[in-house]
Structures are given as structure tokens and as C-alpha cells.
C-alpha positions in Angstrom: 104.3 99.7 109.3 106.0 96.9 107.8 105.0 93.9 107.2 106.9 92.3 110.3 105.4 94.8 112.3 101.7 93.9 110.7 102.7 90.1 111.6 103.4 91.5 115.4 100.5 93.1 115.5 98.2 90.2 114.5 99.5 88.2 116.6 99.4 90.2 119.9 95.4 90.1 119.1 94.7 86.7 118.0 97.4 83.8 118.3 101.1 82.7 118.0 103.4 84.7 115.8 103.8 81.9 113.7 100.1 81.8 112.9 100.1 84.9 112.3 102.9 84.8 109.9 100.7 82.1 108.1 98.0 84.0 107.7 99.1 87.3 106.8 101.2 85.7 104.3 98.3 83.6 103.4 96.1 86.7 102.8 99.0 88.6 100.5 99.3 85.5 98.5 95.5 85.3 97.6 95.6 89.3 97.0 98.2 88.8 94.5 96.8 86.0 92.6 93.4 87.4 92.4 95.4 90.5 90.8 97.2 88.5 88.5 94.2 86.8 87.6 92.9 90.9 86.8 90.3 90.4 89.7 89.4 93.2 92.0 89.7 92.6 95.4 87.5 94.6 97.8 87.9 94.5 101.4 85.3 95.7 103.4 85.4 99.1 104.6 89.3 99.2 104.0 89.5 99.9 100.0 89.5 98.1 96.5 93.0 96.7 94.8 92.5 96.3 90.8 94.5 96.0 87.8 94.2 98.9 85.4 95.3 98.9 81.9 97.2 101.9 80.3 96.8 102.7 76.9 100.5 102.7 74.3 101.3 106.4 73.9 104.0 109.4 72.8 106.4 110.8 75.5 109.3 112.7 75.1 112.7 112.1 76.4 113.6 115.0 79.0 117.3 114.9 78.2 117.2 114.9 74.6 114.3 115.8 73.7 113.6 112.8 71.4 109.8 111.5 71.1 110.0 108.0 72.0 107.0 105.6 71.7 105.8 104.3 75.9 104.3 100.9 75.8 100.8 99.7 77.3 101.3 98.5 80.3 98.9 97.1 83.6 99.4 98.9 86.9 98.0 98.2 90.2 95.3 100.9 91.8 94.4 101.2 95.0 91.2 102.7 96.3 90.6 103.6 99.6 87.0 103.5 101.2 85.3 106.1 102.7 85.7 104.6 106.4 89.5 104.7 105.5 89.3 108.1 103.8 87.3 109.2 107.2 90.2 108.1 109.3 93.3 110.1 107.6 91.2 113.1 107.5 
């Protein structure tokens, strides 16, 4: 699913497509700024976005084989609840 297709399927349920344009976009906006903010957001029985921090370290460059130096850098991590989890299985 896309998210056009999320935005169809909100609005089949609740309202006019354009509503639910604004609020789906709504929601994606305050999910991103609570990230970039390094707040976790936890949706009830759907799962937990966070930023997570990775340490500087050594890697190795497959082609040469040179040791080059990887920088720290944030990532975004997703955890899935247990109702989700329960769902896929």
C-alpha cells in the first residue's frame, strides 16, 4: 500500500478524499517532527518509531580492501507491537 492508496482507504471509512488527504498528511507531518525532535512515537497496538544513534566505527572497503573510518550516524527504527506481530504470523 501506498500512500495514495492509504488516503483511499481513509476516506472510503470516514469522509471526503480531501479530508482524508489532510489528515493522513497531517498525521506523517507530526510523526516526522516528533522524530526529528528524537521523540518516540508509539501508536497503540500498531508499533513504536524512534531515532537510534549508531556509534563511529572501522569497515572495510569490499573492493579494495582499504579500512576506511564509517561515521556515527541517527537511523530510524521501527518496532512492531505484538497485535501487529500477531497479524503477519
Amino acid at each position: 500500500m501506498n500512500k495514495a492508496q492509504l488516503i483511499e482507504a481513509v476516506a472510503q471509512k470516514t469522509c471526503t478524499k480531501k479530508e482524508a488527504q489532510v489528515a493522513v498528511e497531517t498525521m506523517l507531518e507530526a510523526i516526522r517532527g516528533s522524530l526529528k525532535k528524537k521523540e518516540a512515537v508509539t501508536i497503540s497496538g500498531f508499533g513504536t518509531f524512534r531515532v537510534k544513534e549508531t556509534k563511529a566505527r572501522t569497515g572495510r572497503n569490499p573492493k579494495t580492501g582499504e579500512t576506511i573510518q564509517i561515521p556515527a550516524k541517527k537511523k530510524i527504527a521501527f518496532r512492531a507491537s505484538k497485535e501487529l506481530k500477531s497479524l503477519v504470523k
